[in-house]
N, C-alpha and C positions, 0 to 999 in steps of 0.2 A: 273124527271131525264132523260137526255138524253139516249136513248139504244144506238145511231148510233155511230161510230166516227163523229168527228167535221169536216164539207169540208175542202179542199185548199182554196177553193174562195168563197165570196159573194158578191153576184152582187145586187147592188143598184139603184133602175129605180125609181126617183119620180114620182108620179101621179098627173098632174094636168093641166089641161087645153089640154093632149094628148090623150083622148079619144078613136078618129079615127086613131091611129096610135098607140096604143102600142100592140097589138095584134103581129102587127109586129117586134117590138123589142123582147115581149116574145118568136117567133118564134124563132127569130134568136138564140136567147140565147140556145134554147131545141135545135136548129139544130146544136151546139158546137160539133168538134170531142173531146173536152175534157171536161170530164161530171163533173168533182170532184167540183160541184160548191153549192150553195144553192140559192134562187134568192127571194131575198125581193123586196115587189111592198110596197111605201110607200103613199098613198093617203091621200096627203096634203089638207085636206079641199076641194078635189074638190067639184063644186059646180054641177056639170052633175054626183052624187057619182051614182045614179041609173043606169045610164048608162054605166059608168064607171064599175058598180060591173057585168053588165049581159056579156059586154065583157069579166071579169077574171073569169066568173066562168067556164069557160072547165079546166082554169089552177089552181083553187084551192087548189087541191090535191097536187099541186105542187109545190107553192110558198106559200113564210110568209107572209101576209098580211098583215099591218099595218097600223090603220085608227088614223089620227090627226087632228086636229084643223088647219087653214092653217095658215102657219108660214115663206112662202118663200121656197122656192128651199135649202139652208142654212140649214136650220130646218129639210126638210124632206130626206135629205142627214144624217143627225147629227141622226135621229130615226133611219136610216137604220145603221148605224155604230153600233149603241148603240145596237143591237137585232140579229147583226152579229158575227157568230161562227167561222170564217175561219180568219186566217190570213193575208190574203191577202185579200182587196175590187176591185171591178171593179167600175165602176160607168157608168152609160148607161143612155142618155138622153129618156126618154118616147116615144120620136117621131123620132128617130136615131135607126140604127142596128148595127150589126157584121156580119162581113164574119163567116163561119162557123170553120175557124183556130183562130180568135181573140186571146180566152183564150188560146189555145195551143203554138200560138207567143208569148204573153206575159208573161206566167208563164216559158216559155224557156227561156225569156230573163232575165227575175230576177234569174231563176236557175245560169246561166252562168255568171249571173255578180252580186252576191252576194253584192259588196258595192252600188250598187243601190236601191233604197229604193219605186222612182215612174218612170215607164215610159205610154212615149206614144208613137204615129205613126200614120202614115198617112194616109187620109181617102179619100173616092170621094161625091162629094155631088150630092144628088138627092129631087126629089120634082120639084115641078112647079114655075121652077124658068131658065130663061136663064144661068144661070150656074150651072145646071145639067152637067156630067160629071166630071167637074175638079176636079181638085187633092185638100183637104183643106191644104195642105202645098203650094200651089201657091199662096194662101193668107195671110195666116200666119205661113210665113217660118221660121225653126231655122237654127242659125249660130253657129257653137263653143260649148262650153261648156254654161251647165243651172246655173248660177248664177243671186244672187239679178240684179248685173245691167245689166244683160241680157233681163234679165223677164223686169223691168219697162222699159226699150228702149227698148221692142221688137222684137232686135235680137233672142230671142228664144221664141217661142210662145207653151204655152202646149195647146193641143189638148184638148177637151172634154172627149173621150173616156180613161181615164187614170186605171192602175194597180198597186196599191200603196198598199205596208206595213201598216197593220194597227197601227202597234205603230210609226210609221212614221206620221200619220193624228193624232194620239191621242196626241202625242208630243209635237205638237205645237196646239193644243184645239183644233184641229176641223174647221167646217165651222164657220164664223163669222156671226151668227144668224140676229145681227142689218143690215148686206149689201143685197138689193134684185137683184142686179144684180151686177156684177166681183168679186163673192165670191170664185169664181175657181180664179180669177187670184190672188184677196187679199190670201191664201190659198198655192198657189205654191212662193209667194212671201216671205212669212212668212218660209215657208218650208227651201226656199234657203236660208235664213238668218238665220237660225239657222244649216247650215249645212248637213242636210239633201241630199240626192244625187239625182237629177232627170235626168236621162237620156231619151235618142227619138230614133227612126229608123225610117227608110222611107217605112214601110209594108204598102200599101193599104188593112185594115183588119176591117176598120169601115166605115158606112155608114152616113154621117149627111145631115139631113135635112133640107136644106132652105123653110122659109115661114115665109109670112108677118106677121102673128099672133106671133111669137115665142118671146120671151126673148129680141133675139139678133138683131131683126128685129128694134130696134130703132138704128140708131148707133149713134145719137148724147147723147141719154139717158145711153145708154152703156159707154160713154165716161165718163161722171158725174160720172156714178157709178166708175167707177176704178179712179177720181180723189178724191171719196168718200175713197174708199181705198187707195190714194196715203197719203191724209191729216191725216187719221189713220196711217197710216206707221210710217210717220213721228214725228208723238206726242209717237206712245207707241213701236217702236223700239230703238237701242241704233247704230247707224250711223258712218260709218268711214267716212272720207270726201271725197270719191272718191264715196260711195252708197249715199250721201247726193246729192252731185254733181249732179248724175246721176238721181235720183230721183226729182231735179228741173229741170233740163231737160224736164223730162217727163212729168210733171206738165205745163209746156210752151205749149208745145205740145201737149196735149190734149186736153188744153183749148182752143187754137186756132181750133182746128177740131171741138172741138163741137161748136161752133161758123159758121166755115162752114158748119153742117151738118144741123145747123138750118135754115142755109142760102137756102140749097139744098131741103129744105122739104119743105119754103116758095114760095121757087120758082116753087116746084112740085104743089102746092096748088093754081099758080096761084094769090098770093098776094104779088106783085109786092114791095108796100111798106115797109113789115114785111122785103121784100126780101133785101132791099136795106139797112133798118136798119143795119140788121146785119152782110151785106157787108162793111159799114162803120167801123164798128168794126174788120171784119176782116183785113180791109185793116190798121188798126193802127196795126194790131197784125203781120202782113206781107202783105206788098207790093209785088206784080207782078202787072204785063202788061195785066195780064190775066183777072184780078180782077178789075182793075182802067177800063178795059173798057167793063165790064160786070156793072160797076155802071152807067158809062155814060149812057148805054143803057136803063140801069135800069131810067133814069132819063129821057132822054131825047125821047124814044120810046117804054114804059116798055111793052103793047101789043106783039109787033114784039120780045121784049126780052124773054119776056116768052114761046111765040112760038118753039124759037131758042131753048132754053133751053131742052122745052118738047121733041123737036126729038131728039137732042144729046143725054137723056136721054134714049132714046128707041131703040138709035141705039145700 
């Protein structure tokens, strides 16, 4: 039986694959001006667990530990709910931080605005990566109000770092265990369609981390995955025709990108051919000036093309 009261908050860090980097999220989390938290680490099958466990043990006495079979980011989000006392979740990627106000923005903001159920806000990105500093709303900015056809067209993009009602997550089931990547955005999509309230601010209060090993680091696979969840939407939601609409929209559109992103990987790869393939393709899926004479290139000097390619990439 429990002695303590139950926290405000519980904060959910899956473990896997962030090894050398979550020492640093645990940090930031203990360096919170607002302590009413509990903080579950959920170690997903990692497969470095030895290493993994000599990093958390300074923190043991401190956090819930939760060891699983690996199941996906989905899965080990979905234990951490499930073994969470507070009514309110955070959710913190293993290799990202907090400012040390995070919690104390966020639970201000749910206080003061009661019919909200998740928000988020804005964060700066770090890591070894040329866009160290920037703002992650310069990338993925919201406009307007958080509804279904905001979220699939993008106008409103939620953040990583989010503070959501737990019977808000439980309401509509949780993470979708079958998706390994856009389970956050299948998630906030489901969310907003069933009514649910998600609000944003522009606090710079989170830290995320670029790097090529991560999740998010494929972006043509990342695109699949949310057209994974676009095809899901559509069979097992119930559609007005304006979210129907907007949802083949976004289906157009992302297929066409991940098209180009395969285009841009074969180009980075140096194989001219793969490159040119899937330039043909894109160029049925949209025509530009830009395109038509990046093929010619592709055909007629693919050497020199690739060259060209490589610097503009690196400027």
């Amino acid at each position: 039986m429990r002695s303590e009261p139950a926290p405000a908050v519980s904060v959910i860090i899956p473990a896997y694959g962030v090894t050398p980097y979550i020492a640093e999220a645990l940090d930031s989390v203990f360096a919170q001006t607002y302590n009413d938290f509990e903080l579950i680490v959920v170690n997903d099958g990692c497969p470095d667990t030895a290493a993994l466990e000599v990093v958390l043990r300074p923190y043991l006495d401190r956090i819930v530990y939760v060891k699983k079979e690996n199941g996906g980011v989905s899965s080990a989000r979905n234990a951490g709910i499930r073994v969470a006392q507070a009514p309110l979740i955070a959710l913190l990627d293993g290799d990202d931080a907090w400012t040390p106000d995070y919690l104390a923005v966020q639970t201000d903001f749910l206080r003061e605005h009661p019919q909200t159920d998740i928000v988020y806000s804005n964060g700066v990105v770090f890591g070894d990566t040329p866009l160290a500093g920037r703002l992650a709303m310069d990338f993925s900015p919201s406009h307007g109000e958080v509804n279904f056809e905001s979220l699939v067209s993008c106008r409103c993009s939620v953040m990583t770092a989010v503070l959501a009602r737990k019977a808000a997550i439980l309401a509509v089931g949780g993470f979708d265990e079958s998706l390994r990547r856009a389970e956050d955005f299948d998630l906030w999509m489901r969310a907003a369609h069933a009514g649910i309230k998600i609000s944003y601010h522009e606090r710079v209060i989170f830290r995320h981390r670029k790097r090529n090993s991560g999740l998010s680091a494929d972006a043509a696979a990342m695109r699949e995955g949310a057209l994974a969840a676009f095809e899901k939407l559509s069979r097992t939601l119930s559609l007005s025709a304006a979210e129907k609409s907007a949802l083949a929209k976004a289906q157009r559109v992302f297929r066409t990108e991940v098209i180009y992103y395969r285009m841009m990987d074969a180009l980075h790869a140096h194989d001219a051919s793969a490159a040119l393939s899937e330039l043909r393709q894109l160029l049925r899926a949209r025509w530009t000036l830009k395109f038509a004479l990046l093929g010619i290139g592709l055909r007629c000097a693919p050497q020199l093309t690739l060259r060209i390619a490589d610097r503009r990439a690196r400027a």
